[in-house]
N, C-alpha and C positions, 0 to 999 in steps of 0.2 A: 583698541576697539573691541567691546564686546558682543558677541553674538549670541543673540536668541535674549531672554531676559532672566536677568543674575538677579532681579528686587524684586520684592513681593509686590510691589505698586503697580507693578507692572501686569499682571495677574500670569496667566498659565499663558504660557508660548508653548506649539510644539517643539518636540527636541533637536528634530534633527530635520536638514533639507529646506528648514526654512528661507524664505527671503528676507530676514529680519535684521538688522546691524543696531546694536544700542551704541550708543555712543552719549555720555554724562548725563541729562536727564532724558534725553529724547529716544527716538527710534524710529529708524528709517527701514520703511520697504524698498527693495531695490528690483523686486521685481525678476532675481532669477537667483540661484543657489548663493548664500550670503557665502557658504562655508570656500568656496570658487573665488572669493574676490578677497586681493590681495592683502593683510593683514597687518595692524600697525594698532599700536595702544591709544594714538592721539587723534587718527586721523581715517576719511573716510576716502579714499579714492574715486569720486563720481565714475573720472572718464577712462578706470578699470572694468567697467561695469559694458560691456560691449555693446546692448542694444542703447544706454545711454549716448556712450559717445556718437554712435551712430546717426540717433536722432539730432543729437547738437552741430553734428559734421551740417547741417542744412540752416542754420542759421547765419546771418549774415556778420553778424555782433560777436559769437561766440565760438564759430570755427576754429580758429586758430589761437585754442587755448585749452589751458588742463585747470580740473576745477576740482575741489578737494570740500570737505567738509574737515574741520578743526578743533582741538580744542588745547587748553592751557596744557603742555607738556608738565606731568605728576600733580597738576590740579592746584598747587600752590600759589601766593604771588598771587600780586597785581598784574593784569591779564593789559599791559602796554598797550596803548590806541594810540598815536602819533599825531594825532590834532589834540589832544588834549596836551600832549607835552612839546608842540608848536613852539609859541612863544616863548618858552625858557629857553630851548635847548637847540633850534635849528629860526632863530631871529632874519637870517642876511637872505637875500638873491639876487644877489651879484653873481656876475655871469652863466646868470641862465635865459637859455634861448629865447627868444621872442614866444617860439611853436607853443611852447609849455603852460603861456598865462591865459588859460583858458578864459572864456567870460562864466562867472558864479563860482571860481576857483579861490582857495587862497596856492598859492607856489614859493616852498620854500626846499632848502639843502637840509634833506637828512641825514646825508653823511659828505664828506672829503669839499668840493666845489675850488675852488682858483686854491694857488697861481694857476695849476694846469688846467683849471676847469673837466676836471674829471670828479662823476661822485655820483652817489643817489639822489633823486630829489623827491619830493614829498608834493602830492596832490591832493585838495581836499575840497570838497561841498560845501562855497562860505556857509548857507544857508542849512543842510542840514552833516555838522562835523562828526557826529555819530552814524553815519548810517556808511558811509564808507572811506574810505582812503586808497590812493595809488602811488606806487614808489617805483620809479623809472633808472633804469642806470643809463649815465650819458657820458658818454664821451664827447668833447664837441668836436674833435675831429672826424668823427662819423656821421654826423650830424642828428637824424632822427633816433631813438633809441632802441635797439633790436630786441629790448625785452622791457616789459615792466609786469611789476606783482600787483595786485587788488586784494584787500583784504574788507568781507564785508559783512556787516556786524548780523547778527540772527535774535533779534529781541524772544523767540520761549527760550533761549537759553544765555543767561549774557556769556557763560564761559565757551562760548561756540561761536566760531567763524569761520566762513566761508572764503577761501584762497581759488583764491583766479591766477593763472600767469599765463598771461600775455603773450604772444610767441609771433607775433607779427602785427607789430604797431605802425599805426599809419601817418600817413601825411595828408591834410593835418589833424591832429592825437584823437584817438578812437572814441567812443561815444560813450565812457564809462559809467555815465548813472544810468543808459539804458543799459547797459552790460550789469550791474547791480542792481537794478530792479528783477531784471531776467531771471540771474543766478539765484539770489533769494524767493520767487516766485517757485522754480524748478524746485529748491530744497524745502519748499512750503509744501508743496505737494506730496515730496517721499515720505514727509512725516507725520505717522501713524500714532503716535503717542498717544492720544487721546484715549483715539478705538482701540489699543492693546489693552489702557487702564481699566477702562469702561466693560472687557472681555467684547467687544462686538467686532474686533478685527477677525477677517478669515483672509484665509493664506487661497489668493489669487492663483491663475496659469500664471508661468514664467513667462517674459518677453519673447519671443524668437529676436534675435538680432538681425538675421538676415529678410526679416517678414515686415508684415506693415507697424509703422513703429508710433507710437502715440505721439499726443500732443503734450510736449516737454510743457508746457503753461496754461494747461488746462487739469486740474485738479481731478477731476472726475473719470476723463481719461486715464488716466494713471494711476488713479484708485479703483478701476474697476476693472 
């Protein structure tokens, strides 16, 4: 992850103290010292970000979860989506739960599945297969699954994805394309790319974490 702006395109960022994180084409405000939150070449930490996770702690969809922004590890390579490689490579669903076949789902094994019925499995939006996926680990002797990953697509950047895990999946399975509309909405919001290019970005007060906290799905809030 880059901070502050490394391209010309991007035009003049101040240098230092910003709240700015570039990340492949885009760039996100975060709304309090970028240079404070914890640092990785591929990836963006949302609910590092303190008055984020704070505001997220109150929603009902996304409490109990960590949300990351993504991109292709050294930039190379075809950037894997798991419904497109559906059909060839995870065809069977055999021995998965009844809980899992959601209605507008497709549900398949993306990884291990019987004899023991233990493995990942693969969820997806028959309607729309690009816009997100869920992959659950099951045991069936546990019954519901104590973790699944979301991975959700962010059309201004295709090599950028949005990571969701899950951390306490319900019975019955959580309400994942509102939790993907959400998530993408909230990262619609931090990003400033425009206004950096255009020079009309100005570097905002920081959040207080501990004060009143905006409206995570209200753009203007959190731009302003």
């Amino acid at each position: 992850t880059a901070f502050l702006a490394l391209e010309p395109a991007l035009g003049d960022v101040p240098p230092e103290n910003t709240s700015l994180i570039e990340l492949r084409s885009r760039v996100f405000d975060v709304r309090t010292n970028a240079s404070e939150i914890r640092r990785d070449d591929h990836f963006i930490p949302l609910t590092d970000v303190k008055w984020f996770n704070n505001a997220k702690e109150y929603d009902p969809h996304l409490h109990p979860t960590v949300i990351h922004i993504e991109s292709r590890p050294g930039g190379v390579g075809r950037y894997i989506w798991f419904p497109d490689e559906a059909s060839d490579r995870h065809p069977h669903t055999e021995g998965i739960a009844d809980f899992f076949f959601l209605e507008g789902y497709e549900v398949r094994w993306l990884s291990g599945g019987p004899p023991g019925v233990n493995g990942v499995i693969l969820l997806f939006p028959k309607d729309s297969p690009e816009d997100f996926y869920v992959s659950c680990v099951y045991v069936k002797s546990e019954g519901v699954p104590k973790f699944c990953g979301m991975r959700v697509s962010y059309p201004p950047d295709p090599d950028l994805r949005i990571k969701v895990r899950i951390y306490q999946v319900t019975s019955p399975l959580n309400d994942f394309r509102t939790m993907a509309r959400k998530v993408r909405t909230m990262v619609y919001c931090l990003d400033v790319t425009e206004a950096v290019k255009a020079g009309t970005w100005t570097q905002g007060p920081h959040i207080d974490p501990d004060g009143p906290l905006p409206d995570l799905f209200n753009c203007r809030d959190l731009q302003s």
